[in-house]
C-alpha positions in Angstrom: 80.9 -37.6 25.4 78.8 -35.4 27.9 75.6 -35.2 27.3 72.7 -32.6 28.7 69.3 -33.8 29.3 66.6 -31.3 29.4 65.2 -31.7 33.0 61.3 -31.3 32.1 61.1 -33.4 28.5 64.5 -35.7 28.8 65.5 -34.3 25.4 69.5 -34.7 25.1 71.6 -32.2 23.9 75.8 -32.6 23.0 76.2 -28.8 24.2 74.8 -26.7 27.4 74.1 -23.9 24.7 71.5 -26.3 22.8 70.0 -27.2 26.2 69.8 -23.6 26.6 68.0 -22.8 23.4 65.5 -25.5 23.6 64.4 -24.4 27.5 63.0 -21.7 25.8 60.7 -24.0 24.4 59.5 -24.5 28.6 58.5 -21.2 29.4 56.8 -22.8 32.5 60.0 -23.4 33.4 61.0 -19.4 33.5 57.9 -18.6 36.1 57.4 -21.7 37.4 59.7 -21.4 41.5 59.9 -24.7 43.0 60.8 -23.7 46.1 58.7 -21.4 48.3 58.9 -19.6 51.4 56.8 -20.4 54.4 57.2 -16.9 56.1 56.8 -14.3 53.4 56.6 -14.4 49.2 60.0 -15.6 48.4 60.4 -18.3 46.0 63.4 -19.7 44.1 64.3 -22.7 41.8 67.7 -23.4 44.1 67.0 -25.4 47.4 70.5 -23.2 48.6 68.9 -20.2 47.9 65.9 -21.0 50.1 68.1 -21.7 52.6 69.8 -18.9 52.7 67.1 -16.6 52.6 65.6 -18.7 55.4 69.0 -17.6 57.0 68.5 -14.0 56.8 64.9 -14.4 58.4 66.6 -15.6 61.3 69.2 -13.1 61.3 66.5 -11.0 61.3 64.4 -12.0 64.1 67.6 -12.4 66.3 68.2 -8.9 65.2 64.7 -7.6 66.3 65.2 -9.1 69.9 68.3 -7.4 70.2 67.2 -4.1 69.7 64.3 -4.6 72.0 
């Protein structure tokens, strides 16, 4: 039996769609980023995310010294 624990209260659910539901009840959780950005205003809830967007500064920068 797979269970889904909510990730701020530890409330258990039997389905992902009950989980669902009841994060509404966390509307922190909606606005609330937990990653952030050090360069510019950027934040995410997925540490991959950051990481990519970290990425495309880079790509960026390397893309500014090329033109110059």
């Amino acid at each position: 039996l797979t269970v889904y624990p909510c990730m701020i209260c530890g409330k258990k659910f039997k389905s992902r769609g009950f989980l669902k539901r009841h994060m509404k009840n966390h509307p922190e959780h909606l606005t609330k980023k937990k990653y952030r950005c050090t360069d510019c205003d950027y934040t995410t809830n997925k540490k991959l995310s950051l990481h990519n967007h970290l990425e495309s500064h880079k790509l960026t920068s390397k893309t500014e010294k090329a033109i110059e």
